[in-house]
C-alpha positions in Angstrom: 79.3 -8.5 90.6 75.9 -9.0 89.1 75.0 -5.9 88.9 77.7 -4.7 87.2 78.5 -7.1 84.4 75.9 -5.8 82.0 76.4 -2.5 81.9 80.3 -3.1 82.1 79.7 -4.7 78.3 77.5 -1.5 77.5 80.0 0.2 78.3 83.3 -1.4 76.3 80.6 -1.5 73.6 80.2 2.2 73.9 83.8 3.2 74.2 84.2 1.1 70.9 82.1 3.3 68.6 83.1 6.8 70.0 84.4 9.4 68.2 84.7 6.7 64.8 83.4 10.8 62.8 86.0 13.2 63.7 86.5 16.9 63.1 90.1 17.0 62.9 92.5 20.4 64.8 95.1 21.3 62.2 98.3 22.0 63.6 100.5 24.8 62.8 102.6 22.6 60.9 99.9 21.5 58.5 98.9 25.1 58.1 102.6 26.2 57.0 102.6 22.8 54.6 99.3 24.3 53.4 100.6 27.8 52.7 103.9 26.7 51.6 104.8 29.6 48.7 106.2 27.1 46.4 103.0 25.0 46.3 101.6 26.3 42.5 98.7 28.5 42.4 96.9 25.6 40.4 97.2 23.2 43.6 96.2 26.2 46.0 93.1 27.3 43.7 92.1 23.5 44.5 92.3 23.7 48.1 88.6 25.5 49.0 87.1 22.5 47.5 89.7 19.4 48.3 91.0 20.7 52.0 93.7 19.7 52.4 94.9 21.0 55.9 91.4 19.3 57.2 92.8 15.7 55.1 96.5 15.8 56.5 95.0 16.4 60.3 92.9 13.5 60.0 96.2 11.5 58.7 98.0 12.4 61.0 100.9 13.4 58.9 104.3 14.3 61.4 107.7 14.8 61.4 110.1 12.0 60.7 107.5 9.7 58.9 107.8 7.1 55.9 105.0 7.9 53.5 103.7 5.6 50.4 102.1 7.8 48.4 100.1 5.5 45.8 99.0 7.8 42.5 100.8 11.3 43.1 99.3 12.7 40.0 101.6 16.0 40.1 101.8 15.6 43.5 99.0 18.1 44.8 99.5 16.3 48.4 102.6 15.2 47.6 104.6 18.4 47.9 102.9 19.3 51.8 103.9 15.7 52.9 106.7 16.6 52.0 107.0 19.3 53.8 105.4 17.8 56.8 107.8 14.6 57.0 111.2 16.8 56.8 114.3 16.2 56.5 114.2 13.0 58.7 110.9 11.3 56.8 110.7 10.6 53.1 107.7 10.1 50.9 108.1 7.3 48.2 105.7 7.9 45.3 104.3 5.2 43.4 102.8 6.1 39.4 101.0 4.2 37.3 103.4 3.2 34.9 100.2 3.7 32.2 99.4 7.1 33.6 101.9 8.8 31.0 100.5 12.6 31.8 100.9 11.5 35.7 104.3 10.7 34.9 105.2 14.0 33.3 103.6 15.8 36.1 105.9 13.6 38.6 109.0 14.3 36.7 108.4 18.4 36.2 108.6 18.1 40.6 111.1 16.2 41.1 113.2 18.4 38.6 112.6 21.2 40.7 114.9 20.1 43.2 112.8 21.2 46.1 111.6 18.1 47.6 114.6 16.3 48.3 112.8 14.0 50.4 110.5 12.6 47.6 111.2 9.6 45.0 108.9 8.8 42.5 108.6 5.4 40.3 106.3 4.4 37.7 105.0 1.0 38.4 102.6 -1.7 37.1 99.0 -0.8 38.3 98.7 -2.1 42.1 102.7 -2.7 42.5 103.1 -2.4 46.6 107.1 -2.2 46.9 108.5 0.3 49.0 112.3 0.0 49.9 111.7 1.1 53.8 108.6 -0.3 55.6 106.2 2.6 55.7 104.5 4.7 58.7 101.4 6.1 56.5 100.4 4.5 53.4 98.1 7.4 51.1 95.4 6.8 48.6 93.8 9.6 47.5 90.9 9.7 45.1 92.2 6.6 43.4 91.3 3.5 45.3 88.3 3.3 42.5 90.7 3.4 39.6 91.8 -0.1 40.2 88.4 -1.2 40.0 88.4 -0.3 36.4 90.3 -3.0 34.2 91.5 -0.5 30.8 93.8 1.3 34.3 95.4 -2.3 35.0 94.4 -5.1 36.3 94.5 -4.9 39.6 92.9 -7.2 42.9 92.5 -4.7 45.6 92.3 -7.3 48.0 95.5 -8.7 47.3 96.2 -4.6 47.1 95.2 -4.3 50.6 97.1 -7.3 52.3 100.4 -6.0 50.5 99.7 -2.4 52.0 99.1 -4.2 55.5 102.3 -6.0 55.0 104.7 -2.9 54.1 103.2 -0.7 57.1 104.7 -1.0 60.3 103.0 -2.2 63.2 101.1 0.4 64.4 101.2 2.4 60.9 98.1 3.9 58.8 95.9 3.1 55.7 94.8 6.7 54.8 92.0 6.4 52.0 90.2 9.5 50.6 87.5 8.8 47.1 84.4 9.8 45.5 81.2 8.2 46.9 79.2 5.8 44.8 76.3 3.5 45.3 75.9 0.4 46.6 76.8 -2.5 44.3 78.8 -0.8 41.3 80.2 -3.3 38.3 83.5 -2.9 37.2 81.7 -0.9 34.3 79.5 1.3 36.5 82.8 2.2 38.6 84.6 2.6 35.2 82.0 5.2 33.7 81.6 7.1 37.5 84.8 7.4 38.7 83.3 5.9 41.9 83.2 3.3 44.7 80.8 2.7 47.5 82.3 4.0 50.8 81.2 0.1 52.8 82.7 -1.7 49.8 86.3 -0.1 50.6 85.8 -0.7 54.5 84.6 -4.3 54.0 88.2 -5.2 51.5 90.5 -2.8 53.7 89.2 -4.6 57.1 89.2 -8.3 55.7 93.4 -7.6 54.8 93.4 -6.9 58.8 93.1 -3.1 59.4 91.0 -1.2 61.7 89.0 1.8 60.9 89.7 3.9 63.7 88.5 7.5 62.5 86.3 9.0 59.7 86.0 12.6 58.1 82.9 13.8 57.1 84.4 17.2 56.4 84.5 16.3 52.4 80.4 15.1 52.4 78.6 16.6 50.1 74.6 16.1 50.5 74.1 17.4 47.5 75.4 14.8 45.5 73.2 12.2 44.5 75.9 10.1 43.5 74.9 9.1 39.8 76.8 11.3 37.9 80.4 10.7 37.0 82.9 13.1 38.9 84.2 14.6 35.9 80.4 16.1 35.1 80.5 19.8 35.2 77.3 20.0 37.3 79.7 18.2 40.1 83.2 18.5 39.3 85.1 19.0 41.8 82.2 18.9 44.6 81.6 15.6 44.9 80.5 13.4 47.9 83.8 12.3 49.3 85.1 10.2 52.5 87.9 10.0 54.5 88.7 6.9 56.1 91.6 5.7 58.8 92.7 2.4 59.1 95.2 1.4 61.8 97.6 -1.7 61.5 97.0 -2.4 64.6 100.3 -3.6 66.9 101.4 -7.0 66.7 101.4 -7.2 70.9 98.0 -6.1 71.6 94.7 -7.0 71.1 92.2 -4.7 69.6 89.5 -3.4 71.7 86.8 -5.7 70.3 89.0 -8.5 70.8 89.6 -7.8 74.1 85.3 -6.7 74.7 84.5 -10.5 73.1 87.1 -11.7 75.4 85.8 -10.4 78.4 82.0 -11.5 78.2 82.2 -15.1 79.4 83.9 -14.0 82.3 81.8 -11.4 82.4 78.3 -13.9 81.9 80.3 -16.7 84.6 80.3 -13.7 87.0 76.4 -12.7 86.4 75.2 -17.1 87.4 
């Protein structure tokens, strides 16, 4: 019993921190959301530098799901969730009611009559309201924006605790933006286009999540992170990360709860 209590710990420990970097398969369904024909050649141009059958993989995106789709924009991801949800998921899309070109963009795809399992609003920056609760909650490259207060005063923390309250046990807090340094102002963040990768981890864990997996398949090393994103010396090849937070189930404990549960038994067993 002695001899085993230490390394037991190790161990939990170690099982803890694997595979937290993933390099996610893509399924055959994500590769046929990907190539979809009715995807415009604008959004597929985009795809060498945002890859997106690499993104939905790590997400997890499958049949039958309820999406929240914060910030569609167009809906460059929105039209292979789509897709990937079918006819027995739906993707609600929340717009920033300010974002008036967003808006347009929204309205041009829902007019096509193709994705009949999307609904779009236009809501007050931050507005978490979703008329089903959700399996997969999506925020892609626009987490930052409500750091900056001319896009809407928004408090991401209370952002976060609203996401964690309209996912189902068990659902995801999928999180994709632009790498900045450590300890951006509101102005910094503002001028950049930005935020520091720890920053988001340390509001999105404190509302309850768990990060659970991490894609470095968007990193660019090449990117010193002081320029604004829109720069044309790094448009469009930022430094990026992918992050995967869990809700996790109301019935079990997490793993660390369970590791710092286990070592006084574990130190009782070693006297």
């Amino acid at each position: 019993m002695r001899a085993i209590a230490v390394p037991i710990v190790g161990a939990l420990v170690a099982i803890a921190f694997v595979g937290s970097h993933v390099s996610p398969g893509v399924s055959g369904a994500v590769a046929r959301s990907v190539a979809d024909p009715a995807r415009p050649a604008e959004d597929r141009r985009s795809d060498p530098l945002r890859k997106p059958q690499q993104t939905l993989a790590l997400a997890g995106v499958r049949s039958g799901m309820i999406v929240g789709e914060f910030y569609p924009g167009g809906g460059y991801f929105t039209r292979m969730l789509s897709d990937l949800v079918g006819k027995d998921g739906h993707v609600y899309g929340i717009e920033n009611s300010r974002w008036k070109g967003s808006i347009k963009a929204d309205k041009a795809l829902l007019a096509q009559n193709r994705w009949k399992n999307v609904t779009i609003s236009a809501e007050p920056f931050g507005t978490v309201n979703f008329p089903r609760p959700l399996d997969l909650a999506w925020v892609t490259q626009n987490y930052h924006d409500m750091k900056i207060a001319k896009e809407g005063k928004v408090d991401t923390l209370a952002f976060d605790r609203a996401v964690y309250r309209a996912l189902k046990p068990g659902g995801i807090y999928f999180i994709v933006d632009h790498q900045g340094a450590p300890g951006l102002t509101g102005a910094q963040i503002g001028k950049l286009h930005r935020i520091n990768r720890d920053l988001v981890v340390k509001e999105v864990t404190s509302a309850g999540f768990r990060l659970i997996a991490e894609g470095s398949f968007l990193h660019n090393p090449g990117d010193d992170h002081s320029k604004p994103i829109f720069d044309k010396s790094i448009r469009g090849h930022t430094d990026q990360y992918a992050l995967k937070f869990l809700k996790p189930e109301q019935q079990h404990r997490s793993l660390a709860e369970r590791i710092v549960a286990a070592i006084p038994v574990l130190i009782q067993a070693r006297d």
